[in-house]
N, C-alpha and C positions, 0 to 999 in steps of 0.2 A: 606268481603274480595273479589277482585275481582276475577272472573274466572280464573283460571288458563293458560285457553286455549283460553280467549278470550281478553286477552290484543291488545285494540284496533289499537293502535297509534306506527311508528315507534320509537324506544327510541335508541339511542346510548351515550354512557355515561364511565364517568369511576366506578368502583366497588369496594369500601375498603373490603381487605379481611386481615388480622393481619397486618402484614408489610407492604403489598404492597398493589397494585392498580391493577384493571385487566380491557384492554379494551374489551368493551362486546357491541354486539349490534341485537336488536331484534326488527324484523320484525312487531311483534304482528300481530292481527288479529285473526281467529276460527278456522283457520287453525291446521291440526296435528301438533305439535311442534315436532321440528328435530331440538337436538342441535348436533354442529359438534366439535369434537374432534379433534385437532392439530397432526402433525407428533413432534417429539420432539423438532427441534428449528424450527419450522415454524410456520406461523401467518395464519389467519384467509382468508386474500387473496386469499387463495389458494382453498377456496370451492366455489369462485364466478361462476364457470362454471355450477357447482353441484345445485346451487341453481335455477340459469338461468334458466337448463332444468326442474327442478321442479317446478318453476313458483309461483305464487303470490296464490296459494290454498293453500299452508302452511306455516307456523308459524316456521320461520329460525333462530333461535338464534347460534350466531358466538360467541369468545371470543378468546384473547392471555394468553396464559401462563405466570405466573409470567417471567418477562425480554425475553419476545418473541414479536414480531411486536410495541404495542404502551402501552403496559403495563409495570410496573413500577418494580424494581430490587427488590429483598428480602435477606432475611436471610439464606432461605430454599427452596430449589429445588427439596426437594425430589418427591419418587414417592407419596408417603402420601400427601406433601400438597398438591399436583395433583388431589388427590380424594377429597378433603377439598375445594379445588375451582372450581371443578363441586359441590360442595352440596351449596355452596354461588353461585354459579351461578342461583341455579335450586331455591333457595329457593327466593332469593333477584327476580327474574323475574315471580315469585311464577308458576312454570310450573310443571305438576305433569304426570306422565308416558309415559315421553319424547320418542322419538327412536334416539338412540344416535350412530352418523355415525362418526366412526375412522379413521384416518388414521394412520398405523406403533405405535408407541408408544399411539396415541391417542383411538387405536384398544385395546391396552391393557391394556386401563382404561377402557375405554367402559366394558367389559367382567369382567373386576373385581370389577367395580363401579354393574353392574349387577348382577353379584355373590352374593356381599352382600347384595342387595337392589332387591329384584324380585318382589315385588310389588309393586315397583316403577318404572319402564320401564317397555315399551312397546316392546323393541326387540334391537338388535344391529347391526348394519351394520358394517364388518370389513373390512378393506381397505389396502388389504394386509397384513395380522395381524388378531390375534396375534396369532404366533405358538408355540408351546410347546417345544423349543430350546435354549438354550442359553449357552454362554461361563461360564463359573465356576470357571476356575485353572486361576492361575496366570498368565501362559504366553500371554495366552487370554487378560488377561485384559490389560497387558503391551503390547501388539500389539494396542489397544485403543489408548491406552493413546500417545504411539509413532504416531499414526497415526494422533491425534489431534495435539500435540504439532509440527509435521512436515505442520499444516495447519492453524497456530496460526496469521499470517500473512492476510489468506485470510476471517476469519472470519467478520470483521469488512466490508468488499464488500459485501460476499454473506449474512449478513445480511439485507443489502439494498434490497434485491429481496424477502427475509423473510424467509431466509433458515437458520439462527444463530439464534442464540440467542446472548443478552448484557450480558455476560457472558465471563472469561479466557476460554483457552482450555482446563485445568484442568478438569474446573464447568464442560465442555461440556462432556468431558470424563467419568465422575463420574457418569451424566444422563445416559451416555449410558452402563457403565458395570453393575449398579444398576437394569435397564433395563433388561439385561441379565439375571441375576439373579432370577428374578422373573421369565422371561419367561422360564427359566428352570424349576420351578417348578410348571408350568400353567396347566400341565396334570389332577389333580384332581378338578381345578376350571373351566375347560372349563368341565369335568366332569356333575362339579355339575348345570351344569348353565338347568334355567325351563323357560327360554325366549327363543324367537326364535332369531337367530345369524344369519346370512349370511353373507358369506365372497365375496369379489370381490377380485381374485387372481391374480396378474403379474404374466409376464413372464422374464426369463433374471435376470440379477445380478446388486445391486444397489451400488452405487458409493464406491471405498474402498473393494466393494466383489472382490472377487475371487475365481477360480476352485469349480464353481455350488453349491458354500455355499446356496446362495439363493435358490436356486431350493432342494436343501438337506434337508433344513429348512422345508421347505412346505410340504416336502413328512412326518413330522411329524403328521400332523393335520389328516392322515387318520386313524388311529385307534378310535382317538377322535370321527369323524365321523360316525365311524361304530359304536360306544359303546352308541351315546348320539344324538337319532334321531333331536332335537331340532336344531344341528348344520348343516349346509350344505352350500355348493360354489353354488353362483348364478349364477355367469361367472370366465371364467378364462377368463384374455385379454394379448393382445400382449405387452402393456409399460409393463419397469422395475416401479422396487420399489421408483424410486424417480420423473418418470414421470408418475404415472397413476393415477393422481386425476386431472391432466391437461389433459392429451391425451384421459383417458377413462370416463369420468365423467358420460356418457350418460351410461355407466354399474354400476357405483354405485347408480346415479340417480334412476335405474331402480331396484335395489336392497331395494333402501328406496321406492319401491309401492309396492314390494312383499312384505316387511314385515307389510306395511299399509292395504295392502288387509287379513293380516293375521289378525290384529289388530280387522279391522271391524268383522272380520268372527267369533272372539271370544267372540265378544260383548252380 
């Protein structure tokens, strides 16, 4: 089998994973492998900054979520098959104790693909995300859902920039109170987590927020921090939640060499 870590040659390709197809594309080389984890409808695109400043020393593996940027619709959206196509990810590019950099929802697989698997990562880079908060009760979710269904019209543009998904507003809606749900009950998995974490924290309220939800959210993650030395903020930066893998990238960037110098230190 070949090395895990030394897959020589760029590959870009599509990936059958049950129903669907996922665009995936990997750098190769000896490089650290760093795969990057999508915000919920966003595609791959959006880590080209991320990677730039990291530069051609490491081993970049990208991918879209089922019916995200150029990959292919499904059956199922759930968060499960989310964790199902990072392991076809990881397995099919045969990469083994990746550091796996999140962003928002892709933060909160990161940490619970970790959870379950600790020796299999190397560490997790959170990208605003994920915090130990989320909507529960009905009205919550019916604010969602209203709030997609009043943006059902613009999906199909800000999909072009790779901020949709090919999905109703429904689908989109369902990601995101599912979401919720989970992050509500993140407090014993951020807990238990025996990898090192660092988060890169915005600042500001991201699109749809209001009256410093976002900022309230955040203020969750400190007990976390006190209880479970493993976890800790690399930077906090000035974007919000939906511009700070564009605007800060050189903070996450820099977040994926602390936990690499962590990586080596353990060796």
């Amino acid at each position: 089998m070949t090395n895990s870590n030394a897959i020589s040659s760029v590959w870009t390709g599509m990936l059958p994973v049950e129903d669907t197809a996922l665009a995936v594309t990997d750098t190769g080389g000896t490089g650290i492998p760093v795969v990057y984890l999508n915000g919920s409808y966003a595609s791959q695109r959006h880590w080209r900054p991320v990677i730039k400043d990291l530069g051609s020393g490491w081993r970049h593996i990208t991918y879209d979520e089922r019916a995200r940027g150029r990959s292919k619709k499904s059956a199922d959206y759930s968060f499960e098959a989310c964790v199902r196509d990072l392991d076809a990810v990881l397995k099919a590019r045969e990469v083994e104790k990746p550091l796996l950099v999140g962003w928002s929802y892709g933060a909160l697989l990161g940490v619970v693909w970790a959870a379950r698997n600790p020796g299999r990562v190397a560490g997790v880079v959170g990208v605003d995300g994920p915090f130990p908060f989320g909507w529960t009760d009905d009205a919550g979710h019916e604010y969602i859902r209203r709030g997609f269904r009043k943006a059902r019209w613009l999906l199909p543009m800000v999909r072009l920039v790779g901020n949709a998904a090919r999905m109703s507003a429904e689908q989109h809606a369902d990601i995101n109170i599912e979401a919720h749900i989970i992050h509500a009950a993140l407090e014993p998995v951020l807990d238990s987590l025996t990898v090192p974490v660092r988060y890169v924290v915005a600042s500001g309220e991201a699109l749809g927020s209001k009256e410093d939800w976002q900022e309230k959210m955040r203020t969750t993650l400190d007990p976390v921090l006190a209880r479970n030395p493993n976890l800790a903020i690399s930077a906090k930066v000035a974007s919000n939640h939906g511009t700070i893998v564009r605007k800060d990238f050189r903070a996450i960037a820099g977040a994926t060499r602390e936990l690499a110098a962590l990586t080596r230190e353990s060796r």
